[in-house]
ROVODO-19891 format. One line per field, with one value per residue (C-alpha): residue number from 1; x, y negated, z. Coordinates in pm, whole numbers, plus 50000, padded with zeros to 5 digits. Example, Ala and Ser with C-alpha at 12.3 -4.5 7.8 and 13.67 -1.06 7.14 Angstrom:
// ROVODO-19891
num: [1_2]
east: [51230_51367]
north: [50450_50106]
up: [50780_50714]
//
This chain:
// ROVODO-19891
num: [1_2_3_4_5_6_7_8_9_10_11_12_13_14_15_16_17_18_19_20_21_22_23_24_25_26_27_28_29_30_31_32_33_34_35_36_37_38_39_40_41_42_43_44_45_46_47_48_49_50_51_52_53_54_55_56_57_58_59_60_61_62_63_64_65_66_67_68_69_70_71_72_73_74_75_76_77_78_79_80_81_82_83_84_85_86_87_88_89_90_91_92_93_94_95_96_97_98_99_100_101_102_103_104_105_106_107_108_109_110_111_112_113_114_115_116_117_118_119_120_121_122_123_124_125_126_127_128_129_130_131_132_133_134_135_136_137_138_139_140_141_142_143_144_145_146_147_148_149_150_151_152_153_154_155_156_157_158_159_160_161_162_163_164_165_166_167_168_169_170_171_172_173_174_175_176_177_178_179_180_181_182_183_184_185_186_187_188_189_190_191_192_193_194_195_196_197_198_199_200_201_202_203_204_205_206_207_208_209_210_211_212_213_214_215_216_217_218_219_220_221_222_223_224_225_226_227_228_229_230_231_232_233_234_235_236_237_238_239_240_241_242_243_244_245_246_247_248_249_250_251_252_253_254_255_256_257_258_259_260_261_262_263_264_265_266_267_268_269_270_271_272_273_274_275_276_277_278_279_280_281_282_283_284_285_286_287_288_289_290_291_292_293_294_295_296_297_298_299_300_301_302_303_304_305_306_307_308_309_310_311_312_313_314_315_316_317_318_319_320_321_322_323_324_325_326_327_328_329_330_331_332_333_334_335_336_337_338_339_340_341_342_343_344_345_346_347_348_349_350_351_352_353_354_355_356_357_358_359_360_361_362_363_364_365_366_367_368_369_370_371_372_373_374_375_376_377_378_379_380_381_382_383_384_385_386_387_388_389_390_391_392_393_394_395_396_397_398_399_400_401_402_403_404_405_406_407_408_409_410_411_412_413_414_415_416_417_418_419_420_421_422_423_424_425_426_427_428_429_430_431_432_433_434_435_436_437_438_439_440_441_442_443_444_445_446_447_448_449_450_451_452_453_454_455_456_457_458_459_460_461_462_463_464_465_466_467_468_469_470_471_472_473_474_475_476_477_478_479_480_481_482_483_484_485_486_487_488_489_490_491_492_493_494_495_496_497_498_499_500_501_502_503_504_505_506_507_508_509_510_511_512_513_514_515_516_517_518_519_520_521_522_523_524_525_526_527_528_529_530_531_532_533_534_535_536_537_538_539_540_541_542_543_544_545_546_547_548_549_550_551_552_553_554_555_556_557_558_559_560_561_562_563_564_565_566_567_568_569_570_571_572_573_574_575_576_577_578_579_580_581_582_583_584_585_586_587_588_589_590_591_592_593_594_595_596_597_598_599_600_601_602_603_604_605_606_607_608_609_610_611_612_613_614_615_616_617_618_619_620_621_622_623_624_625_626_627_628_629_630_631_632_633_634_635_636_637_638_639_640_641_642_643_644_645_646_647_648_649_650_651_652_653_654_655_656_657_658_659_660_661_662_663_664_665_666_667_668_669_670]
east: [72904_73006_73139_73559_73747_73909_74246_74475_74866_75158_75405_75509_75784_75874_75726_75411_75365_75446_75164_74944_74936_74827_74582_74451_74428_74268_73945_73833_74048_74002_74283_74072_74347_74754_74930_75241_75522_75418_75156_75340_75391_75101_74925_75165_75098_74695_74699_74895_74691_74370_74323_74068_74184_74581_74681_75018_75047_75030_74763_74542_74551_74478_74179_74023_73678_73646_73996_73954_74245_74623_74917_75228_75529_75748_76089_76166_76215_75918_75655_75617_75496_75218_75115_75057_74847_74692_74517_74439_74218_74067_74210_74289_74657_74868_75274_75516_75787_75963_75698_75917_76292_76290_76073_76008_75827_75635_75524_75396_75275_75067_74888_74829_74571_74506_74399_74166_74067_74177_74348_74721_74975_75319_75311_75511_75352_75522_75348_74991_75094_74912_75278_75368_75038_75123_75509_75342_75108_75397_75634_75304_75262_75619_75693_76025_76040_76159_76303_76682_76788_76670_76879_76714_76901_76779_77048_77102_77420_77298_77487_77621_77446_77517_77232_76998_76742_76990_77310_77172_77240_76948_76708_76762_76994_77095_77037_76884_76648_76532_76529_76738_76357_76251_76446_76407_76022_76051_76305_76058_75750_75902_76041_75695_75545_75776_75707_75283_75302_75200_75569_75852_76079_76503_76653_76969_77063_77480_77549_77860_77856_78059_77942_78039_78163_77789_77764_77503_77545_77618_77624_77529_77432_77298_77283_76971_76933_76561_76328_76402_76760_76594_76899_76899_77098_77028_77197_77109_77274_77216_77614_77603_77419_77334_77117_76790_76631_76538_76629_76524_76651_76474_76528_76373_76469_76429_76260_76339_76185_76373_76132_76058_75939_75778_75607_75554_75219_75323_75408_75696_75773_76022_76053_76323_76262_76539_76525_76317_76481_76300_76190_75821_75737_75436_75249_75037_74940_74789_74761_74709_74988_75175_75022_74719_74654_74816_74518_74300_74391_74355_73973_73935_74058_73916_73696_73960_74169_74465_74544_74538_74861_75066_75032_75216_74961_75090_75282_75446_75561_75664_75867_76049_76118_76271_76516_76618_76749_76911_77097_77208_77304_77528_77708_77718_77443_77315_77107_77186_76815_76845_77142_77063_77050_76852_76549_76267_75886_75756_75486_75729_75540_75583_75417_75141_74891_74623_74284_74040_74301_74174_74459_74434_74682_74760_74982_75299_75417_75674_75596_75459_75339_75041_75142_75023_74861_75024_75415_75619_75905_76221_76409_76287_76455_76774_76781_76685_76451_76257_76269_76145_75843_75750_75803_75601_75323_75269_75327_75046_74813_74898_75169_75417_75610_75909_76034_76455_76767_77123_77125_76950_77086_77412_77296_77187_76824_76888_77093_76797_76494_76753_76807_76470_76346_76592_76521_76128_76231_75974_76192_75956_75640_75770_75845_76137_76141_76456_76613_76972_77191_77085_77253_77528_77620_77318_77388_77373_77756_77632_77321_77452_77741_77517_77260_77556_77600_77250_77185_77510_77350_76992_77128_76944_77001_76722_76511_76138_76157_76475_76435_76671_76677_76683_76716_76970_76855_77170_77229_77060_76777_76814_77176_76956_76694_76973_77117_76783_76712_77092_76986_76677_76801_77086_76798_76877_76569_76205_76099_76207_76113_76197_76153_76207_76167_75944_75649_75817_76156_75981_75803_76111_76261_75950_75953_76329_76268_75978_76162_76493_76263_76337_76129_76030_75906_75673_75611_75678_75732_75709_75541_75137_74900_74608_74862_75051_75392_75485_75876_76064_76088_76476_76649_76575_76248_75935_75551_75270_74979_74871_74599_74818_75045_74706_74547_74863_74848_74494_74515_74856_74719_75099_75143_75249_75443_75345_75632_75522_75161_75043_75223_75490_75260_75046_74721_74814_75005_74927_74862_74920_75042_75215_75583_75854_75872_76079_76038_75733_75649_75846_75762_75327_75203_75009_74667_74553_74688_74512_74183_74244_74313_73960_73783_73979_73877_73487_73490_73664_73395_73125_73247_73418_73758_74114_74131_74499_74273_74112_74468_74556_74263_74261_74572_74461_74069_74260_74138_74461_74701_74864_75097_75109_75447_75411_75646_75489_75765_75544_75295_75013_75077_75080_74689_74574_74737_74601_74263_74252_74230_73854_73795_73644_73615_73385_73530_73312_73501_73803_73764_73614_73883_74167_73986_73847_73533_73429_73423_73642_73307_73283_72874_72964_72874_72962]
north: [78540_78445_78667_78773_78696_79054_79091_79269_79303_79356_79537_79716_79576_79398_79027_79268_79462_79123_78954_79251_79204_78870_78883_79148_78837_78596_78440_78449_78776_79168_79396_79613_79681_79808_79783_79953_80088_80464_80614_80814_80431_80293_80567_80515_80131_80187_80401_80207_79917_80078_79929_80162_80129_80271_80192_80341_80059_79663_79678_79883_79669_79369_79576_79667_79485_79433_79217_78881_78703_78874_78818_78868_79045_79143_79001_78621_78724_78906_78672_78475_78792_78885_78567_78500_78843_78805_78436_78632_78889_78626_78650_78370_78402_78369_78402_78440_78202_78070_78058_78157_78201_77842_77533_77630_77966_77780_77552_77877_78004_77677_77605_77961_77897_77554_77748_78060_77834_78007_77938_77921_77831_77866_78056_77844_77971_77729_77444_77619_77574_77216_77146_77023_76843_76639_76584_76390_76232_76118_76023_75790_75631_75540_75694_75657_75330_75405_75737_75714_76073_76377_76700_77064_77405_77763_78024_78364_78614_78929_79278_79246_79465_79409_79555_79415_79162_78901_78933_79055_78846_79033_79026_78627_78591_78369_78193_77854_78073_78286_77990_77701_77630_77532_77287_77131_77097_76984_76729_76639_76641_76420_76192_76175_76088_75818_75682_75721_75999_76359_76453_76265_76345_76322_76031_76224_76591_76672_77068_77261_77632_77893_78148_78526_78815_78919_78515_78412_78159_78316_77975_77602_77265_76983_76589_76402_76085_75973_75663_75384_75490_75796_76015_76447_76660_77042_77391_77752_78079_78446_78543_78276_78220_77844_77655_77684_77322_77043_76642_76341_76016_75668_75291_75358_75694_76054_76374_76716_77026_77374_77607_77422_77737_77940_77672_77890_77873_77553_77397_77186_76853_76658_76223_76001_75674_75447_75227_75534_75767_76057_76226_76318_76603_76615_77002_77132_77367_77729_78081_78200_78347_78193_78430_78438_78078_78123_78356_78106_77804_78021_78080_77761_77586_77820_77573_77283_77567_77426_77361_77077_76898_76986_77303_77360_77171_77261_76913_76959_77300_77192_76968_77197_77410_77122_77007_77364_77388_77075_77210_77486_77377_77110_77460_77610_77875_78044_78370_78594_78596_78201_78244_78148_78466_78660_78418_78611_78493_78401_78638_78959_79031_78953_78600_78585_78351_78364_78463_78196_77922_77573_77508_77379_77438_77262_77323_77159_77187_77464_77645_77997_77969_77695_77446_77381_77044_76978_76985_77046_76824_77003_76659_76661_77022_77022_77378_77733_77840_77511_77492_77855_77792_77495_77654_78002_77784_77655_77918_78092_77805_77788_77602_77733_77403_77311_76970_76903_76714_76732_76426_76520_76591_76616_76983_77131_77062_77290_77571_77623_77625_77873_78085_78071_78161_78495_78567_78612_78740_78505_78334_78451_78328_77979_77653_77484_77083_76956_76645_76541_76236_75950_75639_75551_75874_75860_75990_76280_76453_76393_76523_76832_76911_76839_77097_77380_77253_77308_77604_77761_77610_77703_78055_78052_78127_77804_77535_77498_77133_76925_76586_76243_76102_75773_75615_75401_75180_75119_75466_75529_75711_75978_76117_76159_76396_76550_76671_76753_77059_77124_77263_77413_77573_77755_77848_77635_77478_77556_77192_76822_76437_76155_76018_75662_75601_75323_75393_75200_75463_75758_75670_75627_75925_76135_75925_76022_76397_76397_76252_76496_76824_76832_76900_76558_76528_76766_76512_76233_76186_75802_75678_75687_75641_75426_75188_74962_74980_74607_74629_74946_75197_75287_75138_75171_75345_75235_75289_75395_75278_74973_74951_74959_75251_75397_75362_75482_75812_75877_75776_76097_76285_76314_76503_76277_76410_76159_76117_75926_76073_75878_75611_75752_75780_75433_75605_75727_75479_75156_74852_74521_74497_74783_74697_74952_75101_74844_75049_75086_74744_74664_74847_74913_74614_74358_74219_74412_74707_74673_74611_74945_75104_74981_75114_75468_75496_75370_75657_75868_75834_75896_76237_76348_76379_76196_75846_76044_76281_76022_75879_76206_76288_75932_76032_76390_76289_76033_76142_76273_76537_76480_76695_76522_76515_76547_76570_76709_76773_76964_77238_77027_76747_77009_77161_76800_76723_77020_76943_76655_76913_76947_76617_76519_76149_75969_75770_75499_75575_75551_75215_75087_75222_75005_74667_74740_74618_74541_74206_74237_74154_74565_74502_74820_75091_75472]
up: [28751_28410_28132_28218_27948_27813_27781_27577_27624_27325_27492_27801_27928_28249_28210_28073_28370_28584_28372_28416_28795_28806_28569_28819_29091_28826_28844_28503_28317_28290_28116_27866_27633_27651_27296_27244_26996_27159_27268_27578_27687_27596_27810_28111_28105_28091_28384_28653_28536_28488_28064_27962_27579_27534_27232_27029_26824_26793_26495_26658_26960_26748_26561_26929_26886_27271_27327_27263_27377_27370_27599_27338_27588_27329_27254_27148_26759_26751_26896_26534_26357_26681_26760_26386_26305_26663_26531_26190_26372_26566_26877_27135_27210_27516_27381_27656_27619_27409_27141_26872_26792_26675_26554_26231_26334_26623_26383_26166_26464_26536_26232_26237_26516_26402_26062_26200_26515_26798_27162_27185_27451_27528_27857_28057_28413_28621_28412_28584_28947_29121_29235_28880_28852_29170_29017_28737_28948_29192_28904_28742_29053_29062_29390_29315_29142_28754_28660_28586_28608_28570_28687_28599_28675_28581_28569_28705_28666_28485_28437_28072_27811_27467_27343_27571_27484_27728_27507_27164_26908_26667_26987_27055_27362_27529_27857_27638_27500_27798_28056_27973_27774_28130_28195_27885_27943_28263_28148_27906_28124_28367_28104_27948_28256_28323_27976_28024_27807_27812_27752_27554_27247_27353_27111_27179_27279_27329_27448_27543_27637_27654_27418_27449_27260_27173_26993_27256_27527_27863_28065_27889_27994_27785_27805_27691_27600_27619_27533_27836_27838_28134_28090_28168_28316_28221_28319_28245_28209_28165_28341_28656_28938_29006_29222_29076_29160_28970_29085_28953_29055_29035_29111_29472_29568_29447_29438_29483_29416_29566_29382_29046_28877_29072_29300_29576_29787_29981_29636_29854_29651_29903_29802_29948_29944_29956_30314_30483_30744_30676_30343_30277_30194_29975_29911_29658_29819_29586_29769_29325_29209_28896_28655_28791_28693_28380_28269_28450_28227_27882_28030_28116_27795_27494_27369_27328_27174_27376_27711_27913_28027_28202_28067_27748_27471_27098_27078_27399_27281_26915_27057_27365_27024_26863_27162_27242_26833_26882_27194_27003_26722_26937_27000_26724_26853_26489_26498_26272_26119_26113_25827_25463_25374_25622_25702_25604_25646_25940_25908_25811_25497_25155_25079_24868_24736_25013_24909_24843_24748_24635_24380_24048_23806_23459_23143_23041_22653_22672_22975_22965_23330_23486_23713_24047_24048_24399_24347_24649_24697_24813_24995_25371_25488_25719_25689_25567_25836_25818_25390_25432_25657_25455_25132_25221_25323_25028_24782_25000_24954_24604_24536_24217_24159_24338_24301_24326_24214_24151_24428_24672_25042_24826_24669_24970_24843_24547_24800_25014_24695_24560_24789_24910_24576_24603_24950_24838_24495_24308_24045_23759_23952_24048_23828_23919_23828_23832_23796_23720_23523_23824_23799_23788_23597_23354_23035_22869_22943_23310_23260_23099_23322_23629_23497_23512_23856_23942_23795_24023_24374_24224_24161_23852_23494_23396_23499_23401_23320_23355_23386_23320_23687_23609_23195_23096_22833_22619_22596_22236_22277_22041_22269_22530_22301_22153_22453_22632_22307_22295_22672_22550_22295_22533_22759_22987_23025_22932_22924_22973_23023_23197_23488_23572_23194_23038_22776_22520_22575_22567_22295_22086_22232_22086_21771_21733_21812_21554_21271_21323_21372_21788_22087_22237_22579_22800_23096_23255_23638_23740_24059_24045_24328_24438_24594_24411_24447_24551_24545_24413_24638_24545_24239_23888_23981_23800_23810_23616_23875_23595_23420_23072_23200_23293_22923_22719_22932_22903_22498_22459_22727_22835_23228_23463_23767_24022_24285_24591_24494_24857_24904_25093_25406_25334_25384_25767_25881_25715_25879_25934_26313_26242_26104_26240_25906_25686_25367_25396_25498_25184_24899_24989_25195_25041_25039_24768_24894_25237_25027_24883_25225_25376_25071_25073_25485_25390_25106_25309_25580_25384_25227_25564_25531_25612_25383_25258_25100_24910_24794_24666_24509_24325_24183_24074_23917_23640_23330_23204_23324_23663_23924_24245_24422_24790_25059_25378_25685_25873_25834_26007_25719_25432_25565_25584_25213_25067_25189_24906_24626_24726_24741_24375_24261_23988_23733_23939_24241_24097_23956_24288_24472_24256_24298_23892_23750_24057_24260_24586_24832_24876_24746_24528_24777_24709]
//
């Protein structure tokens, strides 16, 4: 018989002890290990369950060399920080559901595993049962003809406790949270199925609920919208009872299930077809229990690291996360540890650099701190907990340089760096780049009054370096250097430049500054990367990707601060066929361009890594300074973007990999 896989549990509560028993039935598990908050309970739990190590706390659970994979029981906020110290000690991990409180932590939570290479999955039982494997199946086959409708229910009326996990605001109540996140996957499951896929993304997601005196929903439904105009139907509640089934409606009849989640041993799936007097009634049939299988598919799956569908794979689960914040934010549904204010790192420690970072930092004239090479722009959040995930994630891998402007998302770009920056209490440790005066209010008043404006929503007293947005050519250059060290001189700002600007302005600009005794400028941030840019990405902006922009840098050794560092996704998703994205299409796609593309993906085969790596690293082996600006929306695309500070390039390379010196037959191999 082979090897059980041993088991440890965080927490004693109910679901524990429910998951305890079935992992009794499984095939494949042992319990070894109980981790609680006490030892009295700890003890308790190991005896009725026979776990011959009783642990009174968490850690020590996670530091018991004989569990290797966790079941994480505790409540909804609190499976982030366990799931996340469970993948740093190595352990595969099993997280009751939902994953996390919200997207951004089960996106944490993922890479997490992603990054020590462990097992995770969303412990959606009912997703384990054969019933749901022959739902797909049926739904694939079009047993039904097309899928129209899809109607899920999972609601129960519970004795009101304000302090229980159910109605606590601080504990993540809620019935959306506790099991309106079935419905949603099994809306999403079916609609995937329909579709070919795995599972499938909402296009639209409408809520109402009534939400109680505790400021949780006690009783919601949703609408969804998805791909193929398939619409949903979802209802849940923690305060009334409903009928728990799920329906779903097609061209050519419809299915029903009467025990969607817990499948039952006859695994009943009942299909009317339209034209036929009697239903059939199709079984998948399982004498395991739910949980049982559960533990089964963890064993089964540790070498993929995920599960196979339907179980809950980490894209399936990312997005469940995403659709249940859209349903309550359609409410109005805000926890209080989701305010500004209050969201605090995923992890629930202090962020810090992590140990063994690949970073490379550089100095900018005026600054008494280095600069991260890789500049984190600040323009893709919709909100604190996200901007805080993204941001913590890169400070730990390095990062120091954070990337804003007066413009963007209308200030709430600067709100959330700010208050980020005060939640974590790093403002000495971190270089804020900012950028203000844009057109059509470039000039100096603007820039100056826009700065005071920023340095309110920043809550800041400076900026690092301040930059003109965009330049405005009959403004005389010299007003514009004038009021740049007027700033500097206030404190301010630490350091300034342009970006948008031409060589032959900020040469005069210095020029100017030289011959009146003023600071001139520290950097520059105009577009550079290995792609040309064909057409201007927005107005008035301007690049330094030729070979003349190119020389004059490398003759004044002036930084560069290279926004669209990659070509604003290029390197990923360029090709030819491939024209749903009009700006990109636009502003990157040429035949030049797709010359450059082959030869980034042939040198990116040879030193084994992602071609984007080689477009980054193009940008950051020029032999002058350069901070690459890079936008990554999720944690997934920030590991893979970071991976390009390892990738090193020859000045050989780099002139093969811009069509330079070299004939365009590719008989220059690397």
């Amino acid at each position: 018989m082979p090897k059980k896989l041993a088991w440890g549990i965080i927490s004693t509560g109910r679901i524990a002890h429910t998951f305890a028993k079935g992992l009794a039935e499984s095939k494949t598990g042992k319990l070894v290990a109980i981790g609680s908050r006490t030892q009295a309970a700890a003890q308790a739990f190991g005896e009725e369950f026979g776990a011959p190590h009783r642990h009174g706390s968490y850690e020590d659970l996670l530091a018991d060399p004989e569990v290797e994979a966790v079941y994480i029981a505790t409540p909804h906020p609190m499976h982030a920080e366990w799931a996340i110290k469970a993948a740093e000690a190595s352990k595969h991990i099993l997280c009751e559901k939902p994953l996390a409180l919200n997207y951004p932590q089960a996106m944490a939570i993922v890479q997490a595993a992603r990054r020590h290479d462990v097992f995770l999955m969303e412990a959606f039982m009912y997703r384990c049962h054969p019933q749901i494997a022959k739902l797909v199946e049926l739904i694939r086959e079009k047993a039904i003809g097309d899928v129209c409708l899809i109607q899920a229910t999972f609601s129960f009326r519970s004795g009101f406790d304000p302090k229980g996990r159910l109605f606590s605001n601080a504990l993540g109540g809620g019935g959306i949270l506790d099991v309106g996140c079935y419905c949603t996957s099994i809306a999403r499951l079916v609609a995937g199925a329909a579709l070919g896929r795995d599972c499938a993304e909402p296009l639209e997601v409408k809520g109402v609920a009534h939400v109680g005196e505790t400021r949780v929903d006690e009783y919601a439904v949703a609408v969804m919208r998805f791909p193929g105009d398939i619409l949903a139907y979802v209802a849940t509640g923690a305060r009334l009872s409903q009928e728990n089934v799920v329906r779903i409606s097609g061209t050519e009849g419809s299915i029903f299930l009467g025990s969607p989640w817990f499948g039952g041993p006859e695994g009943e799936i009942v299909v009317h077809r339209q034209g036929e007097k009697e239903p059939r009634v199709v079984n998948a049939r399982c004498s395991t229990g739910l949980y049982a299988l559960e533990a089964d598919a963890v064993a089964e799956n540790l070498e993929r690291r995920q599960a196979r569908p339907p179980a809950m794979t980490w894209e399936d689960t990312l997005g469940n996360m995403r659709t249940l914040d859209r349903w309550r934010e359609s409410i109005g549904l805000l926890y209080d540890e989701e305010k500004p204010e209050a969201v605090r790192p995923v992890s629930n420690r202090p962020v810090a650099v992590r140990k063994g970072s690949k970073m490379e930092y550089g100095r900018i004239a005026g600054l008494d701190k280095p600069v991260s090479r890789l500049v984190m722009g600040v323009d893709n959040q919709g909100g604190m907990p996200h901007a805080a995930a993204i941001f913590d994630e890169a400070f730990e891998l390095g990062c120091n340089c954070f990337d804003t402007a007066y413009i963007y998302g209308g200030g709430m770009c600067e709100r959330l760096l700010g208050q980020w920056i005060r939640n974590r209490g790093l403002r000495d440790q971190v270089v804020i780049f900012d950028k203000g005066a844009h057109t059509p209010h470039c000039t100096p008043e603007h820039l100056k009054s826009q700065l005071m404006e920023s340095l309110e929503r920043l809550q800041v007293d400076y900026v690092d370096i301040l930059m003109a947005h965009r330049d405005d050519p009959a403004v005389p250059v010299g007003e514009f250097i004038v009021a740049f060290n007027e700033l500097k001189q206030a404190g301010y700002a630490r350091a300034f430049g342009g970006s948008n600007w031409t060589i032959e302005r900020i040469e005069a600009g210095n020029e100017y500054a030289k011959a009146k005794g003023l600071t001139g400028f520290s950097a520059v941030s105009n577009n550079l990367s290995l792609a040309r840019m064909v057409v201007p990405v927005w107005a008035g902006s301007m690049a330094s990707s030729d070979p003349e922009s190119r020389a004059w840098f490398t003759r004044t050794q002036m930084p560069l601060m290279a926004w669209s560092s990659q070509a604003r996704g290029f390197f990923v998703v360029g090709d030819p066929n491939n024209r749903s994205d009009r700006s990109l299409v636009t502003s990157w796609y040429s035949d030049d361009n797709f010359e450059r593309l082959g030869r980034a993906r042939k040198l990116a085969q040879d030193k084994g890594v992602p071609p984007i790596n080689i477009a980054l690293a193009y940008v950051l082996c020029q032999p002058f300074p350069t901070f690459a600006l890079i936008g990554p929306r999720t944690l997934e695309e920030m590991g893979i973007a970071f991976g390009g500070l390892e990738v090193e390039l020859t000045p050989e390379e780099l002139l093969w990999l811009n069509l330079e010196a070299w004939a365009l037959d590719g008989s220059h191999d690397f």
